[in-house]
Short mmCIF file of the C-alpha atoms (twelve columns), coordinates in Angstrom:
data_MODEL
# 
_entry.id   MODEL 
# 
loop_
_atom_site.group_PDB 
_atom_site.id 
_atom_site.type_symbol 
_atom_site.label_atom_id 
_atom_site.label_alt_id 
_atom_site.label_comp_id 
_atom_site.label_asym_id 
_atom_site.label_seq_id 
_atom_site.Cartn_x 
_atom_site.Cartn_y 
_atom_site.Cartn_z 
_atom_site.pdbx_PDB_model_num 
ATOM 1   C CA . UNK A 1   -30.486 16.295 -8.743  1 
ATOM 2   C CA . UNK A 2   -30.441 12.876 -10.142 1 
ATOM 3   C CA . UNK A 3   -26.186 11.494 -8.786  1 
ATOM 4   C CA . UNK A 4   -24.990 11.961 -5.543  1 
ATOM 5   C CA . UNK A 5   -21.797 13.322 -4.806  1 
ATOM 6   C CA . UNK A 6   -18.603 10.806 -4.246  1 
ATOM 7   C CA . UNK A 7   -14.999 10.579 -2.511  1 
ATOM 8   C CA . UNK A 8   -12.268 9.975  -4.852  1 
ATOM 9   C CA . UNK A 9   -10.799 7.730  -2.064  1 
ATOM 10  C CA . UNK A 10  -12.899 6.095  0.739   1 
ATOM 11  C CA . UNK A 11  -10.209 5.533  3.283   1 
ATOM 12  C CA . UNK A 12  -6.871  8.049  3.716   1 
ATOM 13  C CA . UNK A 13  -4.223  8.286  6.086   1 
ATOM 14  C CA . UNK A 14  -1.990  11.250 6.733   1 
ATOM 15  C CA . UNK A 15  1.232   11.968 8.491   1 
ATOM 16  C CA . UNK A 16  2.200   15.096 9.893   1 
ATOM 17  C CA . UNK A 17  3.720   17.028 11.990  1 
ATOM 18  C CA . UNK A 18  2.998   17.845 15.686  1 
ATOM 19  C CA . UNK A 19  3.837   21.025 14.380  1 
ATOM 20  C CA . UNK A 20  1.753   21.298 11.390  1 
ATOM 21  C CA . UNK A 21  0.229   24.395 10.683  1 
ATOM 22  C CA . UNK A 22  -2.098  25.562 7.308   1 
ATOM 23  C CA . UNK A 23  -3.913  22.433 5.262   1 
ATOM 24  C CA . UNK A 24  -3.842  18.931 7.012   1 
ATOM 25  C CA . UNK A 25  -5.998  16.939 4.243   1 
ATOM 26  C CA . UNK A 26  -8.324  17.765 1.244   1 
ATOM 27  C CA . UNK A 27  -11.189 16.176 0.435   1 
ATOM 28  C CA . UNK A 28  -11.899 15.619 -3.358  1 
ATOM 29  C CA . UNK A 29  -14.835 14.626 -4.366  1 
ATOM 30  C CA . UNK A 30  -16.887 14.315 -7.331  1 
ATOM 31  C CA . UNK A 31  -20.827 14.654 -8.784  1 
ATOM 32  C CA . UNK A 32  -21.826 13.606 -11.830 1 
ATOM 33  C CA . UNK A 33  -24.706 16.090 -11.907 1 
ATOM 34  C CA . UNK A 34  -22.475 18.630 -13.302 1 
ATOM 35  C CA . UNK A 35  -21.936 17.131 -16.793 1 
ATOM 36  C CA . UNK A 36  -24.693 14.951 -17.057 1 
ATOM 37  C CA . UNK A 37  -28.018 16.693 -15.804 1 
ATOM 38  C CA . UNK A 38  -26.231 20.077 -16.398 1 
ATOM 39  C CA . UNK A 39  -24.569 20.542 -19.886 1 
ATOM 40  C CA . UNK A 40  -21.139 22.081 -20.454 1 
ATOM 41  C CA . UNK A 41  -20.889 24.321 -22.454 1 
ATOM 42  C CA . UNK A 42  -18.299 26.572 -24.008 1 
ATOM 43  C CA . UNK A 43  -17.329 29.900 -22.152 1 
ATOM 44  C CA . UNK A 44  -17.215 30.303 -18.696 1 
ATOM 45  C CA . UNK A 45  -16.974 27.592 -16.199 1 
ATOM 46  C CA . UNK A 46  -20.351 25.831 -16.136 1 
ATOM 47  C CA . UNK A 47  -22.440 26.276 -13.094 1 
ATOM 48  C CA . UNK A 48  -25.070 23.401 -11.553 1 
ATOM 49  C CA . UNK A 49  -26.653 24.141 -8.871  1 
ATOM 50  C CA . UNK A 50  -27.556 20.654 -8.663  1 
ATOM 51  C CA . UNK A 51  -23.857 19.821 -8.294  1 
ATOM 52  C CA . UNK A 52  -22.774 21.994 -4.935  1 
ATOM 53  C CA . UNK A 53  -21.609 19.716 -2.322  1 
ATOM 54  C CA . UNK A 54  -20.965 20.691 1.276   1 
ATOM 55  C CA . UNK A 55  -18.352 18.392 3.623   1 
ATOM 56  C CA . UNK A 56  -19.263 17.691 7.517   1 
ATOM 57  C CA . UNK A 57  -16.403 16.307 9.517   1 
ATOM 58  C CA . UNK A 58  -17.428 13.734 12.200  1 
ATOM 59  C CA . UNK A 59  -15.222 12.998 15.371  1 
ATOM 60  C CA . UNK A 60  -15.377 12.079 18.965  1 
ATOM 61  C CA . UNK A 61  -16.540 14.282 21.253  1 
ATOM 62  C CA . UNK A 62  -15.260 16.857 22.875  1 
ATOM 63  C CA . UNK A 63  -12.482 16.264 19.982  1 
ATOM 64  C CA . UNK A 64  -11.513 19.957 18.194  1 
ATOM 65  C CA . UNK A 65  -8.128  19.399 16.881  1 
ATOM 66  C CA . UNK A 66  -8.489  20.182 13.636  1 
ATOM 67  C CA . UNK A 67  -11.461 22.253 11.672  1 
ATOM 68  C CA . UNK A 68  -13.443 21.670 8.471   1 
ATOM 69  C CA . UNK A 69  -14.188 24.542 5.447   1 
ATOM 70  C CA . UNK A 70  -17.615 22.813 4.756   1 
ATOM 71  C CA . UNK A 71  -17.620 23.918 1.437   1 
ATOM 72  C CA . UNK A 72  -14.122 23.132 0.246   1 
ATOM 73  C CA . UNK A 73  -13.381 19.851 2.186   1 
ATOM 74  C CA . UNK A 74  -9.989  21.333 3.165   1 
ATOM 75  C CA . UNK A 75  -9.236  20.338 7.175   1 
ATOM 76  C CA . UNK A 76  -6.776  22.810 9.203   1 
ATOM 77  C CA . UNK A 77  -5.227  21.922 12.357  1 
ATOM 78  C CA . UNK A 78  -6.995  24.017 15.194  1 
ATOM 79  C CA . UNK A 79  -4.254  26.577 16.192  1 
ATOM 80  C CA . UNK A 80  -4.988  26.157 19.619  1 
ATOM 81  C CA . UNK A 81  -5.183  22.186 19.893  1 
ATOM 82  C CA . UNK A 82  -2.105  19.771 21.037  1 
ATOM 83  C CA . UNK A 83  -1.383  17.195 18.450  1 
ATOM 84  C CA . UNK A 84  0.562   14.098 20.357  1 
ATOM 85  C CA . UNK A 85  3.628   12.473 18.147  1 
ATOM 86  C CA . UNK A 86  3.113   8.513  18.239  1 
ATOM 87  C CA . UNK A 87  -1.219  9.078  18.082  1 
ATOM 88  C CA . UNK A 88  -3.814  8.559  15.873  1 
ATOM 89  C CA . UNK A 89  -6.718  10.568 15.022  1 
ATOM 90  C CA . UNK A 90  -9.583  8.747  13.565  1 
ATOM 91  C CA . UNK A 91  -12.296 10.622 11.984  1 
ATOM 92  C CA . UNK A 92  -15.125 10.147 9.294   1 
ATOM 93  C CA . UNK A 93  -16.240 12.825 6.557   1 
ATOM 94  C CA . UNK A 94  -19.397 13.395 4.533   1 
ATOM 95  C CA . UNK A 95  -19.718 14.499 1.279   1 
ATOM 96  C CA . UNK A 96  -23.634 15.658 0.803   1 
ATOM 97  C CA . UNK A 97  -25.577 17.726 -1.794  1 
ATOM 98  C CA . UNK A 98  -26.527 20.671 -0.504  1 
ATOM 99  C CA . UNK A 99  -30.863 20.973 -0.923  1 
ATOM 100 C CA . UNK A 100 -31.938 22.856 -4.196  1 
ATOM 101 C CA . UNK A 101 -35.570 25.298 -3.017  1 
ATOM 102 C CA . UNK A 102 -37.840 24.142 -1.714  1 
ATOM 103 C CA . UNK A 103 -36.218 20.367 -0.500  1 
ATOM 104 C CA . UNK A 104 -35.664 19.828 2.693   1 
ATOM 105 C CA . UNK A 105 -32.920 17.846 3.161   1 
ATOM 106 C CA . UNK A 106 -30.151 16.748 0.555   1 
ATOM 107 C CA . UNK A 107 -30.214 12.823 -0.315  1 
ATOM 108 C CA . UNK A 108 -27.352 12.021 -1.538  1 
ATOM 109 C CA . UNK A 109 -24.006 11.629 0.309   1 
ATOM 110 C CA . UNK A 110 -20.937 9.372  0.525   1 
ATOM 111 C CA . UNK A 111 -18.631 8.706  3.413   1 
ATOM 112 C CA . UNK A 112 -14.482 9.068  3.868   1 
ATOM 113 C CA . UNK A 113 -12.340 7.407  6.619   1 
ATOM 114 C CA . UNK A 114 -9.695  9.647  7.527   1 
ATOM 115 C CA . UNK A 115 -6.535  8.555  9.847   1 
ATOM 116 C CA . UNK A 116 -3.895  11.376 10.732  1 
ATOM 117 C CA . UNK A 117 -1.118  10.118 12.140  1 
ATOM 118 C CA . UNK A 118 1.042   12.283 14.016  1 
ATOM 119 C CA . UNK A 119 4.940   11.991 13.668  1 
ATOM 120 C CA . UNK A 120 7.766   13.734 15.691  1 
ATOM 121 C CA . UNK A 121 9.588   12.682 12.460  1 
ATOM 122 C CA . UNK A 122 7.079   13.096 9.617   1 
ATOM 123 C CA . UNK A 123 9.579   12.299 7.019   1 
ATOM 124 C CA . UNK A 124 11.419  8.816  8.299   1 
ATOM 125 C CA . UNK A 125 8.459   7.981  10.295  1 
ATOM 126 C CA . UNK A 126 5.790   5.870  8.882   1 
ATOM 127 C CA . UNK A 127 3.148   3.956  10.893  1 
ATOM 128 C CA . UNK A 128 2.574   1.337  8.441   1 
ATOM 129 C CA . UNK A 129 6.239   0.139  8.022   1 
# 
């Protein structure tokens, strides 16, 4: 595993929904180890196990609005939390490799900012404006 994984973006900001329900955000991220340590190659998709990445999702406590697939970086709302129009959620995700045998721990990682902004009026409501 010689290139940690990376956001594509290092600071987002949503708007949704009070309402929202399915996928809130999606994480993209990227790591060079598939292409560069491990070759591609023709045929099926190329597999590196150097290049699986798992995503943690960091918030304040107590805080379980919305919920994290660690392995695809996709972030649902939490069917049973109350999102308040007019707030802002601040959060922080990590990209990490995940440890190859025998390590112990995975070295590499990179960090998002996430803001989701919640709108009674998603579409003509903008909190930077």
């Amino acid at each position: 595993d010689h290139y940690g994984p990376q956001f594509l973006v290092h600071d987002a900001t949503v708007v949704l929904p009070a309402n929202v329900t399915g996928i809130a955000y999606r994480a993209w991220s990227i790591d060079e180890d598939l292409g560069l340590t491990c070759p591609l190659g023709p045929g099926e998709s190329a597999r590196c196990p150097c290049a699986v990445v798992q995503y943690h999702l960091f918030a304040a406590p107590g805080d379980v609005r919305f919920i994290l697939d660690r392995d695809t970086g996709i972030i649902t709302r939490n069917p049973k939390s109350i999102l308040v129009p007019g707030s802002t959620y601040a959060y922080q995700l990590m990209v990490q490799d995940v440890p190859l045998g025998s390590e112990m721990s995975a070295g590499h990682f990179d960090i998002l900012d996430l803001k989701i902004y919640v709108s009674d009026d998603h579409v003509r409501k903008i909190p930077w404006t």
